[in-house]
C-alpha positions in Angstrom: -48.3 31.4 -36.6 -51.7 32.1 -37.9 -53.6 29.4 -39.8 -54.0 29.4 -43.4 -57.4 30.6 -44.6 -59.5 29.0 -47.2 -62.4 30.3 -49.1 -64.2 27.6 -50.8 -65.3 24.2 -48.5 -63.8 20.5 -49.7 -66.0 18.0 -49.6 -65.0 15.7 -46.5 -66.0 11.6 -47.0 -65.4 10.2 -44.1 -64.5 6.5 -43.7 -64.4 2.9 -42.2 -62.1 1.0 -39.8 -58.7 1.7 -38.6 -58.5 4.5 -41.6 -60.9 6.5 -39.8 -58.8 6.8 -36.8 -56.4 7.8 -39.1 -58.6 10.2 -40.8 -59.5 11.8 -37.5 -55.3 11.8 -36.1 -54.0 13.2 -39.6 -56.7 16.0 -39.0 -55.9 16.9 -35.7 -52.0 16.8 -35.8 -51.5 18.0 -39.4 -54.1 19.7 -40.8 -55.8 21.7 -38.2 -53.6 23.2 -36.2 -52.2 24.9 -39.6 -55.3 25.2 -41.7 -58.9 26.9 -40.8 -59.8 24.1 -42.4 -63.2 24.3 -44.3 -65.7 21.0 -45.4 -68.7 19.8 -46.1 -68.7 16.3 -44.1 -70.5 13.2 -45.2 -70.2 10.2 -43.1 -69.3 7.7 -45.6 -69.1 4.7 -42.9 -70.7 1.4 -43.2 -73.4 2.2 -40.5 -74.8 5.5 -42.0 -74.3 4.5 -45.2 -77.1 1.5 -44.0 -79.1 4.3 -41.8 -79.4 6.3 -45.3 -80.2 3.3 -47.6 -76.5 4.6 -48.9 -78.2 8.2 -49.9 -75.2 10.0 -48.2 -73.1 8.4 -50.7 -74.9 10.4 -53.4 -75.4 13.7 -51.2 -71.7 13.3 -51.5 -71.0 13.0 -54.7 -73.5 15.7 -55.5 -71.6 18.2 -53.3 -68.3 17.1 -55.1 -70.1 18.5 -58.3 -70.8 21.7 -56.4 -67.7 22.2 -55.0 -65.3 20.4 -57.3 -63.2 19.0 -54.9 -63.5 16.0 -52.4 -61.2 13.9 -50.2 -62.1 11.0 -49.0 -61.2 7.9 -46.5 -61.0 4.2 -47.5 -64.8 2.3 -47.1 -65.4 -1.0 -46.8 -67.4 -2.8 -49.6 -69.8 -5.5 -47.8 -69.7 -8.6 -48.1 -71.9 -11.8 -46.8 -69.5 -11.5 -43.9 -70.2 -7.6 -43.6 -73.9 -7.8 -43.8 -73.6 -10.3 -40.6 -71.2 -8.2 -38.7 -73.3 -5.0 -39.0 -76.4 -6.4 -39.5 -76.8 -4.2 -42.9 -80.3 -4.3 -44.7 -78.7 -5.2 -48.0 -75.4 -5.7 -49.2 -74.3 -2.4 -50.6 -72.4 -1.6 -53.4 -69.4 -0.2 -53.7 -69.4 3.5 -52.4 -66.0 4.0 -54.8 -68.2 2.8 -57.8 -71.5 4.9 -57.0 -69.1 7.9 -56.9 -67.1 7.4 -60.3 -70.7 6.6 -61.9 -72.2 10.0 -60.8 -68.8 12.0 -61.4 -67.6 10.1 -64.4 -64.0 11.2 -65.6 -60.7 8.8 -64.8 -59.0 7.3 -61.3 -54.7 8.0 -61.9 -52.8 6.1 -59.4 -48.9 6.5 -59.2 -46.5 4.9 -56.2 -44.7 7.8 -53.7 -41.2 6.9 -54.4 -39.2 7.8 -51.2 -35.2 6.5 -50.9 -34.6 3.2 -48.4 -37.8 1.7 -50.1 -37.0 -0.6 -53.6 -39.2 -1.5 -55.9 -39.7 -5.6 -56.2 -38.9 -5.2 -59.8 -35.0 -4.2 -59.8 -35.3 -2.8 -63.4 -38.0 -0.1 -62.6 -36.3 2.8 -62.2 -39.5 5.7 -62.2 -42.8 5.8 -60.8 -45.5 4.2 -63.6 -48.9 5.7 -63.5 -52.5 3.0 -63.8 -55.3 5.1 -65.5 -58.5 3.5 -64.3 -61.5 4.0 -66.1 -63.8 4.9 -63.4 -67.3 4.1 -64.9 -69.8 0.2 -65.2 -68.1 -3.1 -66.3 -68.2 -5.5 -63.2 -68.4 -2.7 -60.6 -72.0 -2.3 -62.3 -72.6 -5.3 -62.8 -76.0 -7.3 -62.5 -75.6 -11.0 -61.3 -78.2 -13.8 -60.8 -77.5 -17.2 -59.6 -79.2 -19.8 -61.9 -80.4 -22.4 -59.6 -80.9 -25.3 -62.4 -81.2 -26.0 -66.1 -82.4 -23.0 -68.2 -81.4 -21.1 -70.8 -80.6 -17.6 -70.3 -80.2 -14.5 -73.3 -79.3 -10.9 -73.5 -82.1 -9.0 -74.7 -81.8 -5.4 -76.4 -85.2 -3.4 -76.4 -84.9 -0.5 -79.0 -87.0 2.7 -78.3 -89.5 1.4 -80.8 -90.2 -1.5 -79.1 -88.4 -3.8 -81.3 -86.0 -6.7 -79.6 -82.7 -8.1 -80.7 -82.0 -11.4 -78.7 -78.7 -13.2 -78.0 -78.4 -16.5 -76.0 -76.0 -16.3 -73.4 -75.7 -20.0 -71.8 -77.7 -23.1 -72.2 -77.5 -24.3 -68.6 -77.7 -27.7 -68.0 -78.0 -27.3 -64.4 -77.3 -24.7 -61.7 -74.5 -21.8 -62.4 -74.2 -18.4 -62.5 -74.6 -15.4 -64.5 -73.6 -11.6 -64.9 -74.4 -8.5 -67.4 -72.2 -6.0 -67.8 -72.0 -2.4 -69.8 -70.3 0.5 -70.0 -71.4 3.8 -72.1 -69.8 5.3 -75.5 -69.6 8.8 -73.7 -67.9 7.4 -70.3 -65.1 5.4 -72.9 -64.9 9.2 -75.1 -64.3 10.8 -71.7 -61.6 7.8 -70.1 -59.8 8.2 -74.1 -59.3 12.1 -73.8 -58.4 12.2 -69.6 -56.1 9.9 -70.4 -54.1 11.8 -73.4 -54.8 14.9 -71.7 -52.8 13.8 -68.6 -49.7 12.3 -71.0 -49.8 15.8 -72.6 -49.3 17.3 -69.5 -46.9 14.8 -67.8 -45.2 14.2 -71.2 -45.3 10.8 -70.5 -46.2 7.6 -73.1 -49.4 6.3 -73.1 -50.4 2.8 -73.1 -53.6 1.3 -73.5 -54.7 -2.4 -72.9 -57.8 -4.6 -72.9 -58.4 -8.1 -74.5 -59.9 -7.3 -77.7 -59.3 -10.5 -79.2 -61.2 -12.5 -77.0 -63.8 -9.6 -75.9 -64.2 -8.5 -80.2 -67.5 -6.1 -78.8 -66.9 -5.0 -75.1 -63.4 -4.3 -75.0 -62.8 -4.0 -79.0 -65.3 -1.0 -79.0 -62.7 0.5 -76.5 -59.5 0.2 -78.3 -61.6 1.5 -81.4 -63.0 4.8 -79.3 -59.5 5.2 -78.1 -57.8 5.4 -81.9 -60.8 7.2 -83.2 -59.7 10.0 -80.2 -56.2 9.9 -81.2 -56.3 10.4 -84.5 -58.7 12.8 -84.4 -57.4 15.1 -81.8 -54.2 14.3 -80.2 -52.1 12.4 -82.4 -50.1 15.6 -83.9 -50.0 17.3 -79.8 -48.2 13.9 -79.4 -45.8 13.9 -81.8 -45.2 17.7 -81.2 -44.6 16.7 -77.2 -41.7 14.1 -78.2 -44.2 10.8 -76.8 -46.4 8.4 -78.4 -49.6 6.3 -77.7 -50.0 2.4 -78.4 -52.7 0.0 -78.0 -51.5 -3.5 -77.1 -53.3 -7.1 -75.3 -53.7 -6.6 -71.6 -51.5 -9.8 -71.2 -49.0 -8.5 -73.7 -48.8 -5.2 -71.4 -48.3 -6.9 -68.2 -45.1 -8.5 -69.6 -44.0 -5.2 -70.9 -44.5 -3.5 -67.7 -42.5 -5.7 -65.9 -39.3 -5.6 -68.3 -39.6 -2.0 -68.3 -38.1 1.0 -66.3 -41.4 2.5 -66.0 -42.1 6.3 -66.4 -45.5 6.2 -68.7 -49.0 6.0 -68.3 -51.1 2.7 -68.4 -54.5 3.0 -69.0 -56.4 0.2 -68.3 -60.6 -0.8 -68.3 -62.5 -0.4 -64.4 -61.6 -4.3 -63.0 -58.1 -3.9 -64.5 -57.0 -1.0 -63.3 -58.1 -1.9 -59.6 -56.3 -4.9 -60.1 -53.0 -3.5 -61.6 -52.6 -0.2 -59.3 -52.8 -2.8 -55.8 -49.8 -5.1 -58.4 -47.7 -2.1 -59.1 -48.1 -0.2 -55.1 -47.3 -3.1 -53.7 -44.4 -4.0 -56.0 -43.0 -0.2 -55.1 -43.3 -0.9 -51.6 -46.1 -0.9 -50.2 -50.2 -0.3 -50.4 -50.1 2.6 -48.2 -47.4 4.4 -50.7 -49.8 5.3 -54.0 -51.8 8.2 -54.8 -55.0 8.1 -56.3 -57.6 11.1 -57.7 -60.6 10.9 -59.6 -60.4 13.4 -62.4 -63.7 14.4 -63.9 -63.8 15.9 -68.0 -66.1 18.4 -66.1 -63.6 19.7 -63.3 -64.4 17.6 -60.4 -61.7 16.1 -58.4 -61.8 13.4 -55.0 -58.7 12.7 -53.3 -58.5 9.2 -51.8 -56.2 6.3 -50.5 -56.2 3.4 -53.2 -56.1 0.7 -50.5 -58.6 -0.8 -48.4 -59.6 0.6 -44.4 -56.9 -2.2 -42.3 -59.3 -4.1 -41.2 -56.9 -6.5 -38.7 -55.0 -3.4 -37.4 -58.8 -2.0 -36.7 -59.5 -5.1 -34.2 -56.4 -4.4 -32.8 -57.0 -0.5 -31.9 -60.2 -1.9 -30.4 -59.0 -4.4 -28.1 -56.4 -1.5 -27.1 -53.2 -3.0 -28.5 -50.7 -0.9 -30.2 -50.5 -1.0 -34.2 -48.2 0.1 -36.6 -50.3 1.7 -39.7 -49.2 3.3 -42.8 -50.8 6.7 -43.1 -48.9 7.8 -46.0 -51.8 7.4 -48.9 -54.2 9.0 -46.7 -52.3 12.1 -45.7 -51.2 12.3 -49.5 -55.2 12.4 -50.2 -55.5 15.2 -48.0 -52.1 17.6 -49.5 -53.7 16.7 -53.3 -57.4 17.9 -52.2 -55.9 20.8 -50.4 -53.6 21.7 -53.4 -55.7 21.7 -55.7 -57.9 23.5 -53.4 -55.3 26.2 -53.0 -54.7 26.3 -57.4 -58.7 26.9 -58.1 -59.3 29.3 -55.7 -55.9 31.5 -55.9 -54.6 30.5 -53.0 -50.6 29.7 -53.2 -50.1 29.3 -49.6 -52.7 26.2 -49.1 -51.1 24.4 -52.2 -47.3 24.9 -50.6 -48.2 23.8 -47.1 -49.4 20.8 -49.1 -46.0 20.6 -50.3 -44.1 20.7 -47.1 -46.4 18.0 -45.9 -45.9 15.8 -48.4 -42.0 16.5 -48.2 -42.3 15.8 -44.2 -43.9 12.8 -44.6 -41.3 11.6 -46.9 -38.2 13.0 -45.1 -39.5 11.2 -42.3 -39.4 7.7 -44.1 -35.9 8.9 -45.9 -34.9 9.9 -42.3 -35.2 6.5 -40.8 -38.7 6.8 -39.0 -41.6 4.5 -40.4 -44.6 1.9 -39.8 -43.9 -1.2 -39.6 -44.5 -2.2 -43.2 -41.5 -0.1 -44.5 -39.5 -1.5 -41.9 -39.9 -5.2 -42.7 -38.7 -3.8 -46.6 -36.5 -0.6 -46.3 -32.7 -1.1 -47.8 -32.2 1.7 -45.0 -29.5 0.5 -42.1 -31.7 0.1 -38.5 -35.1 1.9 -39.5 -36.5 2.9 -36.4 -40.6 1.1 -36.4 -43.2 3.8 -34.9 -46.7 3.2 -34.4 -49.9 4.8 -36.0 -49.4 7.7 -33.8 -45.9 8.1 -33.3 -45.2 8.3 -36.9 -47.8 11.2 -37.5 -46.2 12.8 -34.4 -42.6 12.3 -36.8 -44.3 14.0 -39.2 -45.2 16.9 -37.9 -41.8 17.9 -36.7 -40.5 18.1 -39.4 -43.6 20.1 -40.5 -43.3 22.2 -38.5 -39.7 22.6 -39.4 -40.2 23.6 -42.9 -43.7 26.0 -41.7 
């Protein structure tokens, strides 16, 4: 059969670890021999990232902009252990959170519910859906360690020169510190992504922060959030059948768990992170979520929501066989392609991202899976496959439904 043409490039982020050999299989036995696949590669890897002083992480970003669509491979985020084991010249920030700065716009994650795997939480009975405000808090954070007593303040300096001073801590020895922001504009875009996507999944909304302990930071989100609704969506709402509510973060979490799922929670940067990696997990598995970036201005970037596998990576290397979930990072791949294929016209690249997506979960529904599904699946003697053998699964039935 002839391959399926594309007109405009995505923009290609490679990655780290045991999800770039991934990356490279997925390409090679799915993609490629059924796509002239187009990109625009950036090697988002640890080591060039240090080579560029983490420029290609912008370069990248910047070409999602142009292009308006990106998929991209998990990263590592260094640590004191990372700078050691690479020898890195600093420890560099988050390429996830240099990427929602420069793009802006909202991260939706939502679990791949397949039959044989049950969620944790017996009562949810359809997919729920974190939106993660993908701009500052603790992700741009700045942090000093206080090395003994002191006292240290948050000061404001207005255009005009003029200062407005507020003491932080009195330390009466050594500590730590961190400031924090976020931007009216980023909140005003997170509020309207947010009911834009309920509108068009007709799902509820909920929002949650801790406005009663945080009565600035977080309060000024719940109050950007109503002013929106009112404003602008609350009569689209009621005309669609669902509604919006703002509740405490900790009053959510007990929601969401008595719940059957089926709506949207939004949540700030740090909770969403920390919520999406709760809720995959509790539907089966890291490996089994989907998560976008969706920009007010049109940009999208496809990625995995979990982390690059780093013990399954040592393992590749010293040459011993492992059992790795490809799932999320395949489902990056069909979402950039499809929506790829919608912008540009092209039905044929958004429905063989639809047969992919339907292989990969026949295969699962069929018995074949990692070893992760296996040690959970309700289905009767799943057959465990490794990395490669369960791409190879895949593409039969691929090329089955092509």
């Amino acid at each position: 059969m002839s391959k399926i043409e594309m007109k405009t490039p995505l923009v290609e982020m490679d990655g780290d670890e045991m999800t770039r050999i991934l990356w490279q299989m997925i390409k090679d036995d799915l993609i490629l021999p059924f796509v002239d696949l187009k990109t625009e590669y950036y090697d988002l890897g640890l080591k060039k990232r240090n080579e560029t002083d983490d420029q290609v992480t912008i370069d990248a970003s910047e070409a999602t902009k142009k292009y308006g669509v990106a998929v991209k491979c998990a990263t590592i985020t260094p640590n004191a252990a990372r700078v050691e084991e690479y020898g890195l010249k600093e420890m560099w920030k988050s390429p996830n959170g240099t990427i929602r700065a420069i793009l802006d716009g909202t991260v939706f994650r939502a679990p791949i519910i397949v039959k044989g795997i049950d969620p944790c939480v017996r009562n949810w009975k359809k997919p729920i859906t974190i939106a993660r405000h993908a701009y500052g808090d603790v992700y741009k954070a700045s942090e000093m360690k206080i090395p003994e007593a002191g006292k240290v303040e948050l000061v404001y300096t207005k255009a005009d020169g003029s200062e407005e001073r507020m003491l932080v801590h009195e330390f009466d020895g050594a500590g730590v510190v961190q400031g924090q922001h976020n931007l009216s504009a980023s909140i005003e875009s997170f509020a309207r992504s947010c009911f834009n996507f309920a509108l068009d999944q007709k799902q509820d909304l909920w929002f949650a922060t801790k406005d009663t302990i945080s009565k600035q930071y977080d309060h000024t989100f719940k109050d950007i959030f109503q002013e929106i609704f009112d404003a602008e969506y609350k009569e689209r709402f009621d005309e669609a059948g669902i509604t919006y509510f703002y509740t405490l973060i900790d009053d959510a979490v007990a929601r969401v768990m008595k719940s059957e799922g089926g709506f949207i929670w939004a949540c700030k940067n740090y909770d969403g992170d920390v919520m999406s990696d709760m809720l995959s997990s509790a539907f089966g598995s890291l490996a089994m979520m989907t998560s976008v970036l969706v920009s007010p201005q049109g940009y999208y970037e496809y990625e995995a929501a979990h982390g690059t596998v780093q013990r399954h990576y040592y393992k590749h290397l010293n040459g011993e066989e492992t059992s790795t979930n490809s799932v999320a990072t395949i489902f990056a791949w069909t979402g950039a392609l499809r929506k790829r294929g919608e912008l540009d016209g092209l039905p044929e690249l958004a429905a063989f991202a639809d047969k992919l997506e339907a292989a990969c979960i026949a295969t699962i529904e069929e018995g074949e899976m990692t070893g992760d599904l296996a040690l959970i699946t309700s289905l009767p003697n799943p057959t465990r496959l490794s990395s490669g053998e369960f791409i190879k699964a895949i593409r039969r039935r691929l090329e089955e439904r092509l």
